[in-house]
Residue, then its C-alpha position, 0 to 999 in steps of 0.5 A: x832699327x835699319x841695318x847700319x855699320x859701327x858707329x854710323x854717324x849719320x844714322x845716329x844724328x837722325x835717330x837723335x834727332x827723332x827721339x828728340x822730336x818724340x820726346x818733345x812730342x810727349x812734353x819732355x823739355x830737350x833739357x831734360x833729355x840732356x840732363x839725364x843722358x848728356x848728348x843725345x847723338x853721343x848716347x845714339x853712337x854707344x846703343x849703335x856701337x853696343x847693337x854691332x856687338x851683340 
């Protein structure tokens, strides 16, 4: 993961987006993300926010 601050919205939107495109890559349905995750951007911002803790 690129060096980044806490809670680096833009970074978080782009890693969504990725892990998105990779999963629909792989035949997982974004549905499917959302329905075991929620937001993916949101789940993005909490593993960036637990990243800076550690």
């Amino acid at each position: 993961m690129p060096p980044h601050s806490k809670s680096d919205p833009t970074l978080a939107a782009k890693l969504a987006d990725q892990v998105t495109a990779d999963a629909i890559k792989a035949g997982i349905r974004p549905e499917e993300i959302s329905e075991e995750v929620g937001s993916m951007l949101t789940t993005m911002l909490e593993v960036l926010d637990q990243r800076d803790t550690r």
